[in-house]
Structure formats: structure tokens, C-alpha cells
C-alpha positions in Angstrom: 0.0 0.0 0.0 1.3 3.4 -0.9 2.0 6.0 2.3 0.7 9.3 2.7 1.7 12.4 4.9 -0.7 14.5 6.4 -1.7 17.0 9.2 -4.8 17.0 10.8 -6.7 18.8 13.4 -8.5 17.3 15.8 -12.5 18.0 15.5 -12.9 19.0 19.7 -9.8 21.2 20.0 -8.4 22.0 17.1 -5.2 20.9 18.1 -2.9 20.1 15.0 -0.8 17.0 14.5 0.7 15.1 12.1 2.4 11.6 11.0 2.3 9.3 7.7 0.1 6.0 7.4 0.1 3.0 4.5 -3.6 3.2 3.4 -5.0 1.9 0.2 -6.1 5.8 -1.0 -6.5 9.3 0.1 -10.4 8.1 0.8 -9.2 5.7 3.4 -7.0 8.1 4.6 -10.0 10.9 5.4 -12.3 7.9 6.8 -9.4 6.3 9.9 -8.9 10.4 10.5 -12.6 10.6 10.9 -13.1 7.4 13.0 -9.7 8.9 15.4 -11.8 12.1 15.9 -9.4 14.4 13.4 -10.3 16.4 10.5 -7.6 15.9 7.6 -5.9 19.5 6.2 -3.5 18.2 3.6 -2.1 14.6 2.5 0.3 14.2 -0.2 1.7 10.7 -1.2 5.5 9.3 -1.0 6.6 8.8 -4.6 7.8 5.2 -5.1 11.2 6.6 -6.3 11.9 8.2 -2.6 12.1 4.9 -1.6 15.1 3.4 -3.2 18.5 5.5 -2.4 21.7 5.3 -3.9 24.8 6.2 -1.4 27.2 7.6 -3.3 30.2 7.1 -2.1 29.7 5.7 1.4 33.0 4.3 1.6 35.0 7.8 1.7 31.5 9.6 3.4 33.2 8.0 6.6 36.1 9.8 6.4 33.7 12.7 5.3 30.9 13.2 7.5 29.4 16.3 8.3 30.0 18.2 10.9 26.6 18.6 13.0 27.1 22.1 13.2 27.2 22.8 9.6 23.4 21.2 9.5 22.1 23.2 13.0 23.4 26.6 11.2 21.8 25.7 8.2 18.7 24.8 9.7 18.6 28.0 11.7 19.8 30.3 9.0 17.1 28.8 6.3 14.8 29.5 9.2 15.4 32.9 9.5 15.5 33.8 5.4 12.3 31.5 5.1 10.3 33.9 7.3 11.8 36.9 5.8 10.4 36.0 2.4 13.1 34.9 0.8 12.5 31.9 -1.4 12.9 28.8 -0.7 15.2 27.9 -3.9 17.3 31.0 -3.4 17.8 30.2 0.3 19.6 27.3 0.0 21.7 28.4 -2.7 23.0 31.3 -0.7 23.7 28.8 2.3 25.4 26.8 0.2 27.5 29.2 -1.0 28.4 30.1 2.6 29.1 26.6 3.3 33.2 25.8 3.5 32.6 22.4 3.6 32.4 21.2 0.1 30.7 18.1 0.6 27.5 19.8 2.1 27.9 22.6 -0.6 27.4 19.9 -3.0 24.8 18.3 -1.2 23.0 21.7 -0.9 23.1 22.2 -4.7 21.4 18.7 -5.2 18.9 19.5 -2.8 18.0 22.8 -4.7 18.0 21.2 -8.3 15.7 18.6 -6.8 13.4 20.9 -5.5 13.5 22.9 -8.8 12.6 19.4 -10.4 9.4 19.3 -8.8 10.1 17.8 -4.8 9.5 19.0 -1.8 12.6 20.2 0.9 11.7 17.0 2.6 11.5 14.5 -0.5 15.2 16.5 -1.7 16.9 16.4 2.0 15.2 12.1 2.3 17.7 12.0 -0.9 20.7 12.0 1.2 19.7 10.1 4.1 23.5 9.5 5.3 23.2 13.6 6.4 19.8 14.4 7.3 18.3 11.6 9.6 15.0 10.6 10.3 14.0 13.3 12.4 15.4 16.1 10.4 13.3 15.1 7.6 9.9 14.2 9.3 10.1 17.7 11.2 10.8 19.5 7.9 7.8 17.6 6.1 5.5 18.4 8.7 6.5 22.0 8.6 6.2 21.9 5.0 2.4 20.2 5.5 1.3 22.4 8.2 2.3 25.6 6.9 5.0 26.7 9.6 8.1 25.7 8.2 9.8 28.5 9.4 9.0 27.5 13.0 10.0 24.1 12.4 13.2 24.7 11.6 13.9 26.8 14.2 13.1 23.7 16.4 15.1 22.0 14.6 17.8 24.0 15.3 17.3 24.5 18.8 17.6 20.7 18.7 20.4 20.1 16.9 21.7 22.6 19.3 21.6 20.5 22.3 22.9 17.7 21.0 25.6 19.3 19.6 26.4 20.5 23.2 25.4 17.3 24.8 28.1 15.2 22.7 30.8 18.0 23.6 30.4 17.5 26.8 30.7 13.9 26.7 33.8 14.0 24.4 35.2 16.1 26.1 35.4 14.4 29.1 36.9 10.9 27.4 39.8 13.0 25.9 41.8 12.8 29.1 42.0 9.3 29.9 42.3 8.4 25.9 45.4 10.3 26.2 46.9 8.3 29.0 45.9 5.0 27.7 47.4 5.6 24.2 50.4 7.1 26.2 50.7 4.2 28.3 50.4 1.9 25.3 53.2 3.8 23.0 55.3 3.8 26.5 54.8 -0.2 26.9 55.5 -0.1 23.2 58.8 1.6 23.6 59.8 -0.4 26.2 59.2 -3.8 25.0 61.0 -3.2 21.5 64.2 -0.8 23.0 65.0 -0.6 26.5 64.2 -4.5 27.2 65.9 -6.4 24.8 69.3 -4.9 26.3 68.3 -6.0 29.9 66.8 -8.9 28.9 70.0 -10.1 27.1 72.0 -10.5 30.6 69.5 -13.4 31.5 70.7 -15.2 28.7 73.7 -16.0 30.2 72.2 -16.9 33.5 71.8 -20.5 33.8 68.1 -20.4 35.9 64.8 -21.2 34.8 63.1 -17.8 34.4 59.6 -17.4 35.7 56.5 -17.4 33.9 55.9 -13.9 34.2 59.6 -13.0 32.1 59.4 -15.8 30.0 56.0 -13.7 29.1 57.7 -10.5 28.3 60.5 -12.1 26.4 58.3 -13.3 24.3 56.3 -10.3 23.8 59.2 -8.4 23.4 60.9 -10.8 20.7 57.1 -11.1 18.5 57.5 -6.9 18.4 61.1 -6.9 17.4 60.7 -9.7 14.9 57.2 -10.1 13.4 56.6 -6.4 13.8 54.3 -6.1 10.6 52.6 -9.2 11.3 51.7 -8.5 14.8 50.6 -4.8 13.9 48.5 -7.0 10.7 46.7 -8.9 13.5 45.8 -5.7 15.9 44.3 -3.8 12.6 42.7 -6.6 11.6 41.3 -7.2 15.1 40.3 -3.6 15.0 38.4 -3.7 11.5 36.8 -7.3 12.6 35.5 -5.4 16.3 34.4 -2.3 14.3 32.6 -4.5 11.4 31.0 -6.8 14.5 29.5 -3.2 16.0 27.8 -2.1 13.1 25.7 -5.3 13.0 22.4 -6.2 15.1 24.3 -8.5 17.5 27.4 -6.3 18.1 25.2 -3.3 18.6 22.8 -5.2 21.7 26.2 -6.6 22.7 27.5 -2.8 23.2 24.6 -1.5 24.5 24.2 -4.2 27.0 28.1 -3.7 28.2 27.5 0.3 28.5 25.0 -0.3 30.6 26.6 -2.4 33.2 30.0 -0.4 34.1 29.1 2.0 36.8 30.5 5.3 35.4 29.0 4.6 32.1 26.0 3.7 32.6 24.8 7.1 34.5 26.2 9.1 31.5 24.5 6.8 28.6 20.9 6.8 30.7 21.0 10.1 31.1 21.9 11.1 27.7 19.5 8.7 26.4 16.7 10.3 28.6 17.8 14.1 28.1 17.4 13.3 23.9 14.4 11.5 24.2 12.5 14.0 26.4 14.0 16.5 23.9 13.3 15.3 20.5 10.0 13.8 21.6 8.9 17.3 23.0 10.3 18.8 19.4 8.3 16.2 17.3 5.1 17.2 19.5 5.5 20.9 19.5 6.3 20.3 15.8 2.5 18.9 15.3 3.9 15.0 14.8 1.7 12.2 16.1 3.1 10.2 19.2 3.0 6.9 17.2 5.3 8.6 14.3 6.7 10.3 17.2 8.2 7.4 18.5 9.0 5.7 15.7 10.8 8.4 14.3 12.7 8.5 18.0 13.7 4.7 18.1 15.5 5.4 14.5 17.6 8.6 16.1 18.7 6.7 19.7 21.5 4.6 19.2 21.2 2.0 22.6 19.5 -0.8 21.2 17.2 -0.9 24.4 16.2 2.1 23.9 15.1 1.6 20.6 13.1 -1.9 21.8 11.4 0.0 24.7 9.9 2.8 22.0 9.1 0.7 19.1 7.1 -1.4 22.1 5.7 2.0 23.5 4.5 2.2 19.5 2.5 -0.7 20.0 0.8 -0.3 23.2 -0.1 3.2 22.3 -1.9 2.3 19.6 -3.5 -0.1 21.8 -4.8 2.6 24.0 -2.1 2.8 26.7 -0.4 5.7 28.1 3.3 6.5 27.2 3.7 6.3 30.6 2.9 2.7 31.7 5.3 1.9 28.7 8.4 4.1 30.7 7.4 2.1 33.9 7.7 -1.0 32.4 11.4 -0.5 31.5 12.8 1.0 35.0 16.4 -0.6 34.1 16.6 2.4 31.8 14.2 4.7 32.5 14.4 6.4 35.9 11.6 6.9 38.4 11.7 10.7 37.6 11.1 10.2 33.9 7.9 8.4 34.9 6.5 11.0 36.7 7.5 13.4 34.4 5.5 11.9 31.7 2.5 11.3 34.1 2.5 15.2 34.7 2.4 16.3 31.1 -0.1 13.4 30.6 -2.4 14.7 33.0 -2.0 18.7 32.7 -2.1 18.2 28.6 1.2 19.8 29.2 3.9 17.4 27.8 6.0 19.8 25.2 6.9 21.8 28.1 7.1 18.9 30.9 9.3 17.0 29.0 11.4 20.1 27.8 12.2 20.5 31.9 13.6 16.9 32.1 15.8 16.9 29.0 17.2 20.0 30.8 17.4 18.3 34.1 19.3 15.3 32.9 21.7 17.6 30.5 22.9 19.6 33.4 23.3 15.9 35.1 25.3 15.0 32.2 26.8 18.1 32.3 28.0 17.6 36.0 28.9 14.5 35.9 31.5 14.6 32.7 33.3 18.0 35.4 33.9 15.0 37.7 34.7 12.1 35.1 38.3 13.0 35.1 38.8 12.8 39.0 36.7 9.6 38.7 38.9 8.0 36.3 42.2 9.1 37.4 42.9 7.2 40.5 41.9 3.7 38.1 44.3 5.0 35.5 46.8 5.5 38.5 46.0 2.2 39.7 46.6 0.3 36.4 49.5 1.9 35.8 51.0 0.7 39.4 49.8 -3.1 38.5 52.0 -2.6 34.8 54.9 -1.3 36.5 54.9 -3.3 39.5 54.2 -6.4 36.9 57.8 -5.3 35.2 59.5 -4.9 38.1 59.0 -8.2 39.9 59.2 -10.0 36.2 63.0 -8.4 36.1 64.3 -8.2 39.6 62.7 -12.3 40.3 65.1 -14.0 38.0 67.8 -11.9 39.9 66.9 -13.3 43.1 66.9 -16.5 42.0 70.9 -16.4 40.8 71.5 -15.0 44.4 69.9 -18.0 45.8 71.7 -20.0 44.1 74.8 -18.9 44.9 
């Protein structure tokens, strides 16, 4: 069956939403609106040729992505000529002139020879689904549906936003233990292929047994110095086969369930999870989106697998007739008491954009707090590490030692 957009407004309050639905016609479309209590405004059908993508050139697009900055400034600054009256075609190719990355020039240029070929923003930005996700187009095609596309990318801004902010935070507070692990490794590295083989050579002349522990080091020592290439082959292709094994189903639920069993982690990546959720689903509301599409689009944009299973089952139930809520109670392993409440407020006062704009600020400023103290949380493990390697080095040399003097 062929899918339609639309907005509608409901017939008692004349509160606008929208979403898109696989129904036989346009007919059947106006008749489930009817029977759900909303009046349709405007439907338009996905063309069958949206459907089918071509990447071109995914391989190098990973070395190429863009920024998210580059797609919050153009959302905000289309925004902003948009409601000055500047048209839409013209828009974009003055933002793509201002554009210094030339990827997303490029990419704007498409998007404006599309839309002079007869498409809408949305249909021209679902053309290059590797930049614009889910969310970015959905927003836009109900903006472009309802009238108020202006005001929709402005959200969409705003969003992009505090995510952009949210990551920051986040990555900035891994870049100080990356830094002493990768130091520690290129030190150990050092060691074992310099300053070790010249120690190491006086217990060749030692008639004793050497323990297991230098025995170890020899040998690790000796497979960098002589298979070099092979044993850097085996670490890259380690590498490739772990990063290949997280991009599918079961490497992805394998990550997700690790992140959210180590202590630190697991604080940052629930409350990250929450703080977007609350966020985007707010957005998609205040935006006029249905909660079922809502959801759906939200499971797409969340990368934690569970995540994605609790909303895509939220999808269901709602359309059973149960409240978002009960679905957020059912999953208390990732979704905190206070989100719960949070969502029973809004559900009750008919307040929800607003409600749930308070938590995602809540649990960013948690985020926020918590990525301050990562660093004096992590440091006395790294410290503590590093004294288990060194003390494992020392007792490996000065044992075999020991053992001569006993000897004698």
C-alpha cells in the first residue's frame, strides 16, 4: 500500500498533529482520521522513487561526514530567510555558498535542483539520508504540510543545538583518559621493542629457569622486534573485525548491554538517552507530529538498542490505547523513576511539550555535572593500572635476579 503524509486537526480542540500512514487511497486516509476524531488539512503521497537511495560514495563519506554544526546553522539560517520572504530555492543556494565544507555545498546544490525538479525540501533532504536523519526530515515535512516551516526549523535548530552540546560535553570528558591509555600503550611499546631487549640479554647467560611472568615479556618483546608487521596485521585486523562486528544487530545489543553495566558509564549513557528522548519527543510534539510517528521516528535517532526496543514497544501499546507512561514504567532498568513521573505530569495537565522540555534540561545539566567529575573519577583507576604494569615489570626483572643470588 502506498503511504501518505498529512496533518490533521482534531474536531474538539483543534489541536494540530501530524504523521504518515500505509492506506489503500487518500479516501481511506480521510475515513481512519474521521473514525480517530481528526479532521484531515492536507495529505500528499511518498513517490515510489523516494524509496530506493543510492549512497554515493559511502565508503569515503566516513572519512567525510558532516559536521553537526554545519546542519544546525543551516537549519537555523534557512529559518530565519524562510520567514523573511526569501525563497525557498534561493535560500539554500546562498547557504550553500556560505558553506566551507564542500561536501555539504554539493549536497545543498542537489537539494536545490531537486526541488526545482518538482520535490519538496523533505523529498530533496530524504535523498541523502547518510546527512539528514529521520528526524530532520519528518520535522521538515511536517513543517512543510502544516504551513509553519519556518517555526520548524527553528526547532530543529534548537535541537540540533543541544545535541551538539550534549556530545561536547561527553567527548570532552573521554579525551583525558584516551590520552593516558594511548600514552601508556606507546610507553609499553617503547619499552618492549628498546630498553628490554638490552636487559633482557643479561639473563641469557644466566643459567636459571626464568619465571613465567619473564618468560611472558620475552616473548612479547621478541614477537614486536621480529614479526613487527605481522603483529601490527593482527591488531588492525582485530580492529576492522570489532568495528565491522558493532555495526551489526548483534554487536550493537552486545555494546549496548556492556555500557550499561559499568558503573560510570552507565549514569552518563541513561541520562543522555533520557535528556534526547525528552528532547526530540517534545520537538516532534510541539512540531505537530503524532506520538505513534513520534516514537518511531525517535527509536531510528537513539542509538542503545534498548532504547530503541522500549519505543518501538511504546509504538504498539499506544496504539492499543495505553499511556506513554505505563510503557516508561515497564522499563525502569533504563528509565528512571523521575522520567515516569515526568511523563505522568504532562499526561495529566495536557502539558507534555513543556514537561518534558524541563527533564531533558534536568538530565543535560546531570550529564553536564557529571562529565566535570569524570576525570577525578577515572584518574585514580588509570593511577591504579599503571601501578599493577609497573609493579608487573619490576617483579618479572628483579625475580630472575633473586633467584641467581639464591643460588649462589
Amino acid at each position: 500500500m502506498p503511504k501518505y503524509y498529512y496533518t490533521a486537526k482534531q474536531s474538539k480542540t483543534g489541536q494540530t498533529m501530524g504523521g504518515s500512514l500505509d492506506v489503500k487511497n487518500k479516501e481511506a486516509l480521510a475515513r481512519k482520521m474521521r473514525q480517530d476524531g481528526y479532521i484531515l488539512t492536507s495529505v500528499k503521497e511518498e513517490k515510489a522513487t523516494q524509496q530506493v537511495q543510492l549512497k554515493k560514495g559511502s565508503f569515503m563519506n566516513l572519512f567525510n561526514r558532516i559536521p553537526l554544526k554545519e546542519k544546525m546553522v543551516f537549519a537555523r539560517n534557512l529559518s530565519v530567510m524562510i520567514e523573511s520572504g526569501l525563497p525557498l530555492t534561493q535560500a539554500i543556494d546562498a547557504l550553500s555558498e556560505q558553506s566551507k565544507n564542500k561536501r555539504f555545498c554539493s549536497i545543498l546544490v542537489e537539494i536545490k535542483v531537486s526541488i526545482h525538479a518538482g520535490n519538496t525540501l523533505a523529498d530533496s533532504l530524504a535523498q541523502h539520508d547518510g546527512v539528514f536523519n529521520d528526524l530532520f526530515v519528518n520535522m521538515v515535512r511536517v513543517g512543510e504540510l502544516g504551513g509553519n516551516l519556518e517555526e520548524v526549523l527553528n526547532i530543529v535548530a534548537t535541537q540540533l543545538e543541544k545535541e551538539q552540546a550534549l556530545i561536547s560535553k561527553v567527548r570532552g570528558a573521554m579525551i583525558y583518559p584516551s590520552v593516558i591509555v594511548v600514552a601508556m600503550i606507546g610507553v609499553a611499546i617503547v619499552m618492549l621493542t628498546y630498553i628490554l631487549p638490552q636487559i633482557l640479554g643479561v639473563f641469557e647467560d644466566m643459567d636459571v629457569e626464568l619465571p613465567w611472568m619473564t618468560q611472558l615479556i620475552i616473548d612479547v618483546s621478541n614477537a614486536l622486534r621480529n614479526h613487527a608487521f605481522l603483529v601490527g596485521g593482527v591488531f588492525l585486523a582485530l580492529g576492522f573485525g570489532g568495528y565491522s562486528f558493532l555495526k551489526t544487530s548483534a554487536g550493537k545489543r552486545a555494546l549496548s548491554f556492556f555500557v550499561l553495566r559499568i558503573p560510570v558509564i552507565k549514569n552518563i549513557v541513561i541520562k543522555v538517552n533520557c535528556a534526547r528522548f525528552a528532547r526530540i519527543y517534545s520537538s516532534l510534539l510541539k512540531s505537530g507530529v503524532g506520538v505513534v510517528e513520534a516514537l518511531h521516528i525517535i527509536s531510528k535517532t537513539l542509538s542503545n538498542v534498548y532504547y530503541q526496543d522500549a519505543l518501538l514497544e511504546g509504538e504498539v501499546q499506544i496504539q492499543k490505547g495505553v499511556e506513554l507512561s505505563a510503557m516508561v514504567r515497564n522499563h525502569p532498568d533504563i528509565f528512571p523513576v523521575l522520567v515516569k513521573q515526568m511523563f505522568q505530569v504532562g499526561e495529566q495537565t495536557g502539558k507534555s511539550e513543556e514537561v518534558l522540555l524541563k527533564l531533558a534540561a534536568f538530565y543535560e545539566e546531570e550529564v553536564d555535572q557529571i562529565t566535570k567529575n569524570l576525570s577525578s573519577i577515572i584518574e585514580p583507576v588509570l593511577m591504579l593500572v599503571i601501578g599493577v604494569g609497573v609493579g608487573f615489570f619490576a617483579v618479572a626483572m628483579l625475580q630472575p635476579m633473586y633467584s641467581v643470588l639464591g643460588n649462589i
